[in-house]
N, CA, C and O atoms as a Tripos MOL2 file, in Angstrom:
@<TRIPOS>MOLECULE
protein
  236   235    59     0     0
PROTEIN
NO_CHARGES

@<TRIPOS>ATOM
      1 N         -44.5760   -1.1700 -218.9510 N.3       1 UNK1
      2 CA        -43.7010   -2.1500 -219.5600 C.3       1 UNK1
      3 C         -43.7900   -1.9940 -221.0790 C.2       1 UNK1
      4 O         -44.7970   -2.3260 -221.7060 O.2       1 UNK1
      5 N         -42.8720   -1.5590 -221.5520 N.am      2 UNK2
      6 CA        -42.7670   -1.5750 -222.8930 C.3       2 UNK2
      7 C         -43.2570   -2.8380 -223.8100 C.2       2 UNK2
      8 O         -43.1580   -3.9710 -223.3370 O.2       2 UNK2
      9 N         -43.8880   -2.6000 -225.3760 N.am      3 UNK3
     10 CA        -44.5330   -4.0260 -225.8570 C.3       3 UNK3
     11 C         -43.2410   -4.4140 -226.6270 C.2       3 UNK3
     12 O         -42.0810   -4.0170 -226.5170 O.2       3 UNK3
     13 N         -43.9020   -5.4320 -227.5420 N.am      4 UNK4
     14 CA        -42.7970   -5.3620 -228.8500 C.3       4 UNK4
     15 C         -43.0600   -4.2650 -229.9270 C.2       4 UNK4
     16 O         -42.0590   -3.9760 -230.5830 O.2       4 UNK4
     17 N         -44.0880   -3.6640 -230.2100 N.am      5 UNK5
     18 CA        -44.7840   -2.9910 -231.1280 C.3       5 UNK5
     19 C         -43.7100   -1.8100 -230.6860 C.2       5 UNK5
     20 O         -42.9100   -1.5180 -231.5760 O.2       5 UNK5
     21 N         -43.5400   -0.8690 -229.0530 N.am      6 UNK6
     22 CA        -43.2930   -0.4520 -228.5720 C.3       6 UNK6
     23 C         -41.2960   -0.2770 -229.3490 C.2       6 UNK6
     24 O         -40.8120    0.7560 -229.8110 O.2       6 UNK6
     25 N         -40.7120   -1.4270 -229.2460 N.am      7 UNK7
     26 CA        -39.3280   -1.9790 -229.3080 C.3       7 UNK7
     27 C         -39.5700   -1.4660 -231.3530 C.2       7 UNK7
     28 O         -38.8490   -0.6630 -231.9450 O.2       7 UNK7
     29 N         -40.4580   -2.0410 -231.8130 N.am      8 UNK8
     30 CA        -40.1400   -1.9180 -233.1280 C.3       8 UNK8
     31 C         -40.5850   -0.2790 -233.7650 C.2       8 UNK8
     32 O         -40.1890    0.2510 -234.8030 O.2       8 UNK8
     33 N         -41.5890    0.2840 -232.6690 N.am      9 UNK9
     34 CA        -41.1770    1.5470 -233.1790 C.3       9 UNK9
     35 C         -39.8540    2.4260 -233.2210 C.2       9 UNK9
     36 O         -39.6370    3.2520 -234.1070 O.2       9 UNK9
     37 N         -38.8920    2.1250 -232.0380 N.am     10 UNK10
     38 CA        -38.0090    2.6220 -231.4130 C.3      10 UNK10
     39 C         -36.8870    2.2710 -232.8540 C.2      10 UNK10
     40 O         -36.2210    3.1280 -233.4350 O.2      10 UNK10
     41 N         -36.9280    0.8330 -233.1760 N.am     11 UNK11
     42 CA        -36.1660    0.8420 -234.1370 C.3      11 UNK11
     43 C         -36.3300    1.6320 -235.2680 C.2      11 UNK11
     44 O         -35.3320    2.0710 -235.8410 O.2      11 UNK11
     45 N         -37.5930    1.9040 -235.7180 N.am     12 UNK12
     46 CA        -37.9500    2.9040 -236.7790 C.3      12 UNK12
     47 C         -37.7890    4.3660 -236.5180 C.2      12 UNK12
     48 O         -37.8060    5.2120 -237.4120 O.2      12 UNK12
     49 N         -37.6220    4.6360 -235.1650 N.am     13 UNK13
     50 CA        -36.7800    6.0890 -234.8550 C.3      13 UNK13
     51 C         -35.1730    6.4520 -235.0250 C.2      13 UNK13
     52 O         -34.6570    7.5690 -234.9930 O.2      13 UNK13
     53 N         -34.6380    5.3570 -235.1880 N.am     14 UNK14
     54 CA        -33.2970    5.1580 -235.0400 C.3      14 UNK14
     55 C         -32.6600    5.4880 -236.2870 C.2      14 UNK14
     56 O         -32.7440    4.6750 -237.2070 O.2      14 UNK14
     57 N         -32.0040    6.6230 -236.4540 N.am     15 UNK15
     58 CA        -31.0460    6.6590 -237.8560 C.3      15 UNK15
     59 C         -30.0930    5.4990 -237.9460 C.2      15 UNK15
     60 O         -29.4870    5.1770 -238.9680 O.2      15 UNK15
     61 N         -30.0230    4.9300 -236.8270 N.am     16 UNK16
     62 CA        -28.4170    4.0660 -236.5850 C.3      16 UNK16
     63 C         -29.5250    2.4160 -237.1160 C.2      16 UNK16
     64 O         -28.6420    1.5970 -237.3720 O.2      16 UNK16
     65 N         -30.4820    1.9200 -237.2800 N.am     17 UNK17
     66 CA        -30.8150    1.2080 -237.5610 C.3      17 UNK17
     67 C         -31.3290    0.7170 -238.7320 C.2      17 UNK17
     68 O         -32.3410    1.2350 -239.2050 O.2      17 UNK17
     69 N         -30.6170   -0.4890 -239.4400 N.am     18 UNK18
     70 CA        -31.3720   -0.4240 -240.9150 C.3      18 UNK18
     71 C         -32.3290   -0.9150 -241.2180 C.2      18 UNK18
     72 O         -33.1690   -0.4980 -242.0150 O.2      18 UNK18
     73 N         -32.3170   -2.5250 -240.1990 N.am     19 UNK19
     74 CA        -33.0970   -3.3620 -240.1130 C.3      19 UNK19
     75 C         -33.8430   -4.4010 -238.7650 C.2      19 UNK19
     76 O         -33.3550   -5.1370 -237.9070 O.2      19 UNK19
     77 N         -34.9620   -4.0790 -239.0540 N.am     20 UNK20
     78 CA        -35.7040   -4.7300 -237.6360 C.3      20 UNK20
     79 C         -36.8820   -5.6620 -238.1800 C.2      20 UNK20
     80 O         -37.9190   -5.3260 -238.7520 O.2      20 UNK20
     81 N         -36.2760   -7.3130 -237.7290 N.am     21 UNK21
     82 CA        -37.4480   -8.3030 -238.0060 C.3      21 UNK21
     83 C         -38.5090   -8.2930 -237.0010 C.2      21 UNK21
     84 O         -38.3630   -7.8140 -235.8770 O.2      21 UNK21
     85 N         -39.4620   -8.7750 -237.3870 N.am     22 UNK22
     86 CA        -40.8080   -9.5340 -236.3410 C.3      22 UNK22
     87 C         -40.3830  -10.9300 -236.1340 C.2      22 UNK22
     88 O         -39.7400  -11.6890 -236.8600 O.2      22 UNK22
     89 N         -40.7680  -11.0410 -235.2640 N.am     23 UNK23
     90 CA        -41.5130  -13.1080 -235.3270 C.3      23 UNK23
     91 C         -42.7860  -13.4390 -234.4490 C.2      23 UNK23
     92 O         -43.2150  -14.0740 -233.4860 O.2      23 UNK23
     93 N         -42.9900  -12.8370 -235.1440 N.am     24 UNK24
     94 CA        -44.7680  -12.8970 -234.3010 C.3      24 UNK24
     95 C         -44.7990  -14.5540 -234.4390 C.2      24 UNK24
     96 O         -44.3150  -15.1280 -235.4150 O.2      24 UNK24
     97 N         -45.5410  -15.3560 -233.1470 N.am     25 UNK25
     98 CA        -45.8050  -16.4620 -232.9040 C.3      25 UNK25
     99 C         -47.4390  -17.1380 -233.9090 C.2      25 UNK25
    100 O         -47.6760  -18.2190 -234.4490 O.2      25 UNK25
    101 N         -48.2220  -15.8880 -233.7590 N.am     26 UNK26
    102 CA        -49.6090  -16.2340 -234.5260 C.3      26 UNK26
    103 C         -50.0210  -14.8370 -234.5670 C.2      26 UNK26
    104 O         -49.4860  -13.8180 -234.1300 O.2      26 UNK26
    105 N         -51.3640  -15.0940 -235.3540 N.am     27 UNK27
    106 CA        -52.0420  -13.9180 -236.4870 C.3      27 UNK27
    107 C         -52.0250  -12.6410 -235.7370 C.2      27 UNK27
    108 O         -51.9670  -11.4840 -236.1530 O.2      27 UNK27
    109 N         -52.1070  -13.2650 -234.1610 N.am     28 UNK28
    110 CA        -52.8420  -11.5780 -233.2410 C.3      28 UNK28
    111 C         -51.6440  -11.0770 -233.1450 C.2      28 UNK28
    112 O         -51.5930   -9.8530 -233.2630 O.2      28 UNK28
    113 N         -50.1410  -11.9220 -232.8770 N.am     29 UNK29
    114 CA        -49.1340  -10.7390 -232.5830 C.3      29 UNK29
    115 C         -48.9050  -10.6030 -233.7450 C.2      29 UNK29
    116 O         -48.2770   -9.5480 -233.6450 O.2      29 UNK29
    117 N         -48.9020  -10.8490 -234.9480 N.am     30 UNK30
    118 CA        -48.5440  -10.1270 -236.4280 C.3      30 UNK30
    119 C         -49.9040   -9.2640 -236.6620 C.2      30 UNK30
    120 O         -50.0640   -8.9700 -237.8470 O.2      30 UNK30
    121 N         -51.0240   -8.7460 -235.6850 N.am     31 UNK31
    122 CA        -52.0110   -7.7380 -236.3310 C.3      31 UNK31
    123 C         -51.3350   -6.9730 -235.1880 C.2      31 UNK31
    124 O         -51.4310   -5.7900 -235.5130 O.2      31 UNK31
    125 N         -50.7140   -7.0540 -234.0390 N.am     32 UNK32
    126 CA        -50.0650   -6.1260 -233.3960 C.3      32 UNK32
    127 C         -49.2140   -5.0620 -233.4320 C.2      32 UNK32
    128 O         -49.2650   -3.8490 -233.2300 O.2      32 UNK32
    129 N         -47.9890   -6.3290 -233.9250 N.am     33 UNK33
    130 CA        -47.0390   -5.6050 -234.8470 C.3      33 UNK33
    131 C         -47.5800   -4.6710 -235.6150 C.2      33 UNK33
    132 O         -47.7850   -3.5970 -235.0500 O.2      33 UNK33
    133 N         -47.9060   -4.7650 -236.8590 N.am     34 UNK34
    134 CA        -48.5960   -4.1410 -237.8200 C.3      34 UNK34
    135 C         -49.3630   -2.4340 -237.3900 C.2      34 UNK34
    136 O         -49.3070   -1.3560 -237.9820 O.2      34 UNK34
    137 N         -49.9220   -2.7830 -236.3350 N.am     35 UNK35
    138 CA        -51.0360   -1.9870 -235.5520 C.3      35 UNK35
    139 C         -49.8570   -0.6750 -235.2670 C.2      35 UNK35
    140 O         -49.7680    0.4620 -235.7300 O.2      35 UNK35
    141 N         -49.0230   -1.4660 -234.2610 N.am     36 UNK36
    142 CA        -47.8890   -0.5210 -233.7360 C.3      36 UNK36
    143 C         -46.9260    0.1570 -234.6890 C.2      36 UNK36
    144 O         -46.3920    1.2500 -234.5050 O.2      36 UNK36
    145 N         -46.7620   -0.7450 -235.8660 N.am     37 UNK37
    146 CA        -45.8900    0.0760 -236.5660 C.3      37 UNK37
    147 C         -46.5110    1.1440 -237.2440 C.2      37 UNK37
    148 O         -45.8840    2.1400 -237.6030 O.2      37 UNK37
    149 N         -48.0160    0.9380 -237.4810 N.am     38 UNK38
    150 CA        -49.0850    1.9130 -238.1590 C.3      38 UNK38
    151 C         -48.4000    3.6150 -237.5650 C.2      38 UNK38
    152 O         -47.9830    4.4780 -238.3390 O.2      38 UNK38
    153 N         -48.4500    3.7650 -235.7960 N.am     39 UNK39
    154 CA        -48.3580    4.7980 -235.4320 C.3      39 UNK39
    155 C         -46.7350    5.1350 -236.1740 C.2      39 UNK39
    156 O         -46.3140    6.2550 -235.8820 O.2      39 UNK39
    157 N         -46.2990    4.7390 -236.6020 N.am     40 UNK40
    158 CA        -45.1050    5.6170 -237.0200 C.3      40 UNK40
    159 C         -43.4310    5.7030 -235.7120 C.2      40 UNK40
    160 O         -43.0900    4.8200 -234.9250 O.2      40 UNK40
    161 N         -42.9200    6.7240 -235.8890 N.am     41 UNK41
    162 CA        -41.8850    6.4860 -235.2720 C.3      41 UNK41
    163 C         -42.2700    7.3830 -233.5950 C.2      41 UNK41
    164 O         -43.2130    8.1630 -233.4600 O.2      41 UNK41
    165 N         -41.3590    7.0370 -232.5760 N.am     42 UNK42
    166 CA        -41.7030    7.3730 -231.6830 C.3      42 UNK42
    167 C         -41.7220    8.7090 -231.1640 C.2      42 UNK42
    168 O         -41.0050    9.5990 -231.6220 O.2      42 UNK42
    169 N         -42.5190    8.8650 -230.2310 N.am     43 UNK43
    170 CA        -42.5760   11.0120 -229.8690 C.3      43 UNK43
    171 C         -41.8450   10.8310 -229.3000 C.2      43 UNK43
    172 O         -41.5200    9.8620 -228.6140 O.2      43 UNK43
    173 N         -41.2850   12.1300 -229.5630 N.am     44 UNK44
    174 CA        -39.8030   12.4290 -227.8200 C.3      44 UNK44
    175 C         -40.4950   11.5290 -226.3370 C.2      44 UNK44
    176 O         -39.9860   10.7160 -225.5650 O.2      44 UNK44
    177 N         -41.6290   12.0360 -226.4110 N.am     45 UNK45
    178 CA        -41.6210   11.4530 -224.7770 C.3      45 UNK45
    179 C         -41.7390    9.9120 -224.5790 C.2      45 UNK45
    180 O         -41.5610    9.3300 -223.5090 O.2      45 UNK45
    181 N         -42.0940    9.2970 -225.8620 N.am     46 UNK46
    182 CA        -42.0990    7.4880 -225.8430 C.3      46 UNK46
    183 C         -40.2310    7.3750 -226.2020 C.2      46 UNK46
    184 O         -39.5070    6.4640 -225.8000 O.2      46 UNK46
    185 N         -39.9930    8.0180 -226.6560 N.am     47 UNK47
    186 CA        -38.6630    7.6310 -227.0210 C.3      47 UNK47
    187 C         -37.4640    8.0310 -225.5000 C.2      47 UNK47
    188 O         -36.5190    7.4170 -225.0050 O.2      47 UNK47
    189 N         -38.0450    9.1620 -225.2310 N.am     48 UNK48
    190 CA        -37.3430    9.1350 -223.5210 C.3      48 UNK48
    191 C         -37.6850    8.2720 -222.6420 C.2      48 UNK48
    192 O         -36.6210    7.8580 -222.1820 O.2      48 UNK48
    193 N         -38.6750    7.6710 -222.0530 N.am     49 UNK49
    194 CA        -39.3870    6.4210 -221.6570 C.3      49 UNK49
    195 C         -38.7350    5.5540 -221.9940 C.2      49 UNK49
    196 O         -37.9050    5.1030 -221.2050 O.2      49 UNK49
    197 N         -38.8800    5.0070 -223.2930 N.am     50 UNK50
    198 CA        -37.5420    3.7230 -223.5190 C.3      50 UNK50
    199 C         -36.1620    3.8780 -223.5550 C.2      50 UNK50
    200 O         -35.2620    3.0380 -223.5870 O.2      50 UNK50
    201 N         -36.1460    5.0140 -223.5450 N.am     51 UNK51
    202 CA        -34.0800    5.2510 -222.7470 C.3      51 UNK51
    203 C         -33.9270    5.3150 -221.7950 C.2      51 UNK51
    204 O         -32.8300    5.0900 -221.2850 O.2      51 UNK51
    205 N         -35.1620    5.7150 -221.0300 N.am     52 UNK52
    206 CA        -34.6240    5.6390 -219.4830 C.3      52 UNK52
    207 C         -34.8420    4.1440 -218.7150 C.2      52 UNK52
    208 O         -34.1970    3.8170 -217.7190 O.2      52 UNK52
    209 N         -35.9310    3.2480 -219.4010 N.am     53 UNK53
    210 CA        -36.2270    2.3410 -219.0430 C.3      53 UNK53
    211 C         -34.9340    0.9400 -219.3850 C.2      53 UNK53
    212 O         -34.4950    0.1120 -218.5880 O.2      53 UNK53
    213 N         -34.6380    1.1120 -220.7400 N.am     54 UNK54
    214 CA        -33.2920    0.6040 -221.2320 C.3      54 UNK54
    215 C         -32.3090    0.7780 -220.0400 C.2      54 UNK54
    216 O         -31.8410   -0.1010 -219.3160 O.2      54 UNK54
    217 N         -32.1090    2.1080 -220.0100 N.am     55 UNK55
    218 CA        -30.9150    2.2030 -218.4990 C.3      55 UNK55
    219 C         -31.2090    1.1510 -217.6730 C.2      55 UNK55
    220 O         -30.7420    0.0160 -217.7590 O.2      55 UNK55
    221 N         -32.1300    1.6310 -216.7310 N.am     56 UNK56
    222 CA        -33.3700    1.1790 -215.5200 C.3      56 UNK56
    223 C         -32.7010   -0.1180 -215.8170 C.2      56 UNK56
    224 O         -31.6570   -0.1830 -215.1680 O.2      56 UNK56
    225 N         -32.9470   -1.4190 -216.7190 N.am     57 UNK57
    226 CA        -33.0980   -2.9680 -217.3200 C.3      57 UNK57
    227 C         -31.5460   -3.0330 -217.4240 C.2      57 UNK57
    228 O         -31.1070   -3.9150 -216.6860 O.2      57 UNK57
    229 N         -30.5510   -2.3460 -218.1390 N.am     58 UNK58
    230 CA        -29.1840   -3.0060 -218.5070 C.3      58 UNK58
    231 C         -28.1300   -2.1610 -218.0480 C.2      58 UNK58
    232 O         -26.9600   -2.2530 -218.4190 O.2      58 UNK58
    233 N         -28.6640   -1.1820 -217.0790 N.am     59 UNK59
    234 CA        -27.7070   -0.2410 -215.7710 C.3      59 UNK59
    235 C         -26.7260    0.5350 -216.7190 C.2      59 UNK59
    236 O         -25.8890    1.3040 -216.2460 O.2      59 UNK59
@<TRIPOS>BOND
     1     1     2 1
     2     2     3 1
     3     3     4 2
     4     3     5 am
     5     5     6 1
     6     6     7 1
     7     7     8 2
     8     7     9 am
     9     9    10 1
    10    10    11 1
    11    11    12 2
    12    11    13 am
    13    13    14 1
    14    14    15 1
    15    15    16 2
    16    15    17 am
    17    17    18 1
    18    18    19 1
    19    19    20 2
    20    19    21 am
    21    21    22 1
    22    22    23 1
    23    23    24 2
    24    23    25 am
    25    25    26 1
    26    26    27 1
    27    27    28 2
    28    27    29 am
    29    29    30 1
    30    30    31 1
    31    31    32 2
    32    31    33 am
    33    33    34 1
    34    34    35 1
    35    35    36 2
    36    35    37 am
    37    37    38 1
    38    38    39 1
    39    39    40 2
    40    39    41 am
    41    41    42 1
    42    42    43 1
    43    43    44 2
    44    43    45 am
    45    45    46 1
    46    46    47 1
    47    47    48 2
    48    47    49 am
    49    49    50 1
    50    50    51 1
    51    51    52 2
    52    51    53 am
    53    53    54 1
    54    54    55 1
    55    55    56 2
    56    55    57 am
    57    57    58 1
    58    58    59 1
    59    59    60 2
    60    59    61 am
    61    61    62 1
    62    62    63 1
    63    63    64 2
    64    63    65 am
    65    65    66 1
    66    66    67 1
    67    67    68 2
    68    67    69 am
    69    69    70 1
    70    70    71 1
    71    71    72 2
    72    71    73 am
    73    73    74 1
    74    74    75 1
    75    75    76 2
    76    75    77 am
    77    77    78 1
    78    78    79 1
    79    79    80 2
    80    79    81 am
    81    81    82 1
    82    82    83 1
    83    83    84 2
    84    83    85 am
    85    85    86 1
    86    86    87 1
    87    87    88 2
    88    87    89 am
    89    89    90 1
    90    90    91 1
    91    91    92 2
    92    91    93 am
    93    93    94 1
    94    94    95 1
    95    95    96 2
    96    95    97 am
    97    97    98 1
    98    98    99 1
    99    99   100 2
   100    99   101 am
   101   101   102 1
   102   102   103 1
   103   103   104 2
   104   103   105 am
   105   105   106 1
   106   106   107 1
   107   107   108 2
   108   107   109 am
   109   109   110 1
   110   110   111 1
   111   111   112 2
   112   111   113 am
   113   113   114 1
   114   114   115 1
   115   115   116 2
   116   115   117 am
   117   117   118 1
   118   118   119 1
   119   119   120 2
   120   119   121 am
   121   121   122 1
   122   122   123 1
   123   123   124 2
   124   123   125 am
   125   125   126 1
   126   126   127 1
   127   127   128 2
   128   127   129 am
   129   129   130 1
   130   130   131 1
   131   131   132 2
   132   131   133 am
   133   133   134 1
   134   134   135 1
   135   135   136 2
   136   135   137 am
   137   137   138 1
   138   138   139 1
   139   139   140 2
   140   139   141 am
   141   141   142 1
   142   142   143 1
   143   143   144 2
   144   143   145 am
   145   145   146 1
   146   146   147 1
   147   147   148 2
   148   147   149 am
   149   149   150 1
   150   150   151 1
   151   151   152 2
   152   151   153 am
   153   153   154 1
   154   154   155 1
   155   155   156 2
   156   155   157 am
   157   157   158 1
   158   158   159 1
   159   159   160 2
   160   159   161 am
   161   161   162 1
   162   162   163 1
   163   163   164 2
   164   163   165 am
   165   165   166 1
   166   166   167 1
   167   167   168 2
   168   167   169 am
   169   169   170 1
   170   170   171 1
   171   171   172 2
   172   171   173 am
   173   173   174 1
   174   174   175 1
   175   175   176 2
   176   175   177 am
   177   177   178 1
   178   178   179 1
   179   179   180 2
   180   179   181 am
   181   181   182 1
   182   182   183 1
   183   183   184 2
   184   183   185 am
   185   185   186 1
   186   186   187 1
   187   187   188 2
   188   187   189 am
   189   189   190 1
   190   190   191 1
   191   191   192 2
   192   191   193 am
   193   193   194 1
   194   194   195 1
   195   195   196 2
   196   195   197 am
   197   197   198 1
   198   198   199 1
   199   199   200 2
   200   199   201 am
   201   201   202 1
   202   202   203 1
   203   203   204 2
   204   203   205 am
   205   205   206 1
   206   206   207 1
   207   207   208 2
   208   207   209 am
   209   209   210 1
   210   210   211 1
   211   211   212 2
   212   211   213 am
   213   213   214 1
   214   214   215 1
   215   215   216 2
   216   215   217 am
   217   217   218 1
   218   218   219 1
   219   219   220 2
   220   219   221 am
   221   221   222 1
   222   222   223 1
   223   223   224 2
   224   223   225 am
   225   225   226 1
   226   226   227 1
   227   227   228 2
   228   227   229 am
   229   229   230 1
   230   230   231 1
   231   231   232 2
   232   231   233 am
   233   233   234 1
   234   234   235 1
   235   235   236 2
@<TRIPOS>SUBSTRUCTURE
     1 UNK1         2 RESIDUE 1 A UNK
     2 UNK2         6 RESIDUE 1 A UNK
     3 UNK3        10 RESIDUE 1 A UNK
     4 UNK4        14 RESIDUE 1 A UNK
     5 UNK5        18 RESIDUE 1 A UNK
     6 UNK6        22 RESIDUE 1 A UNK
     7 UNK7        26 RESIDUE 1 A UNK
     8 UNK8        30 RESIDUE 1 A UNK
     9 UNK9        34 RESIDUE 1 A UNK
    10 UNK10       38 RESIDUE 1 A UNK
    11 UNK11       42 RESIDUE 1 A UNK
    12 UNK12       46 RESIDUE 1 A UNK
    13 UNK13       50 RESIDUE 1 A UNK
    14 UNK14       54 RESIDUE 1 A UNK
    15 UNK15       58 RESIDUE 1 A UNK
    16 UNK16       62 RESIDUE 1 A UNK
    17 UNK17       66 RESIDUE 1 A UNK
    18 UNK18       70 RESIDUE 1 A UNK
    19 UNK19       74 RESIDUE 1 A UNK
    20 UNK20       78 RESIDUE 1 A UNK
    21 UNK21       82 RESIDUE 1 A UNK
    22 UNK22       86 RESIDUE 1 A UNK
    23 UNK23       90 RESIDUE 1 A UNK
    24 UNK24       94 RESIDUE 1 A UNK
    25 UNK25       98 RESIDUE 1 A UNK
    26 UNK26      102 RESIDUE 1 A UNK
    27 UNK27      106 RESIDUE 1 A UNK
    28 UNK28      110 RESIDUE 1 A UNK
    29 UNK29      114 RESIDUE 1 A UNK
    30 UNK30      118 RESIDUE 1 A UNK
    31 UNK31      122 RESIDUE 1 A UNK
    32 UNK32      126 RESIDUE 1 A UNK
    33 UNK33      130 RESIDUE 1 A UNK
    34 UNK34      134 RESIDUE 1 A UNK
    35 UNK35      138 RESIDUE 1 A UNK
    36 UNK36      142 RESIDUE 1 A UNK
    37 UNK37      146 RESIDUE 1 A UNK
    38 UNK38      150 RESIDUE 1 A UNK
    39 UNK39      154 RESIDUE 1 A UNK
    40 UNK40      158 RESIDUE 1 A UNK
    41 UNK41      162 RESIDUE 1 A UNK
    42 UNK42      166 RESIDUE 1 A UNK
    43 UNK43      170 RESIDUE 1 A UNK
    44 UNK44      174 RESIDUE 1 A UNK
    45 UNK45      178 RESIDUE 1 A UNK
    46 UNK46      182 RESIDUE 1 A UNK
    47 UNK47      186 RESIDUE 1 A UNK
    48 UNK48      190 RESIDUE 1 A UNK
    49 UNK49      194 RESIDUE 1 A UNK
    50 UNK50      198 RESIDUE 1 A UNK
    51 UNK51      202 RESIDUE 1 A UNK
    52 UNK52      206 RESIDUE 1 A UNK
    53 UNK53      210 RESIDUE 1 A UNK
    54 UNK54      214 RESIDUE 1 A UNK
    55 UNK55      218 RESIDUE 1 A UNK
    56 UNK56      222 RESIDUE 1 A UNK
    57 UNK57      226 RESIDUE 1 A UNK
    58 UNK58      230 RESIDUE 1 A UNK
    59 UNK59      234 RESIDUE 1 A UNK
């Protein structure tokens, strides 16, 4: 199951995207966030994973 960390890397792979907020609820999901965006943008194979899973969820 994909995270949010997961969702906000995907946006940072995206040429088509300019802007992607957080709303972390409290401190641990804003050290999450943070954590996840650390790794950078996504590898081919996390980024195929969430396209196929996207399909999979909205057909």
């Amino acid at each position: 199951m994909p995270t949010a960390g997961d969702c906000y890397r995907f946006c940072l792979s995206s040429p088509h995207i300019d802007v992607a907020l957080t709303g972390p609820r409290n401190a641990g999901e804003l050290r999450e966030n943070l954590t996840a965006l650390e790794k950078g943008p996504l590898s081919p194979e996390e980024d195929l994973f969430l396209r196929e899973f996207g399909r999979a969820v909205h057909g």
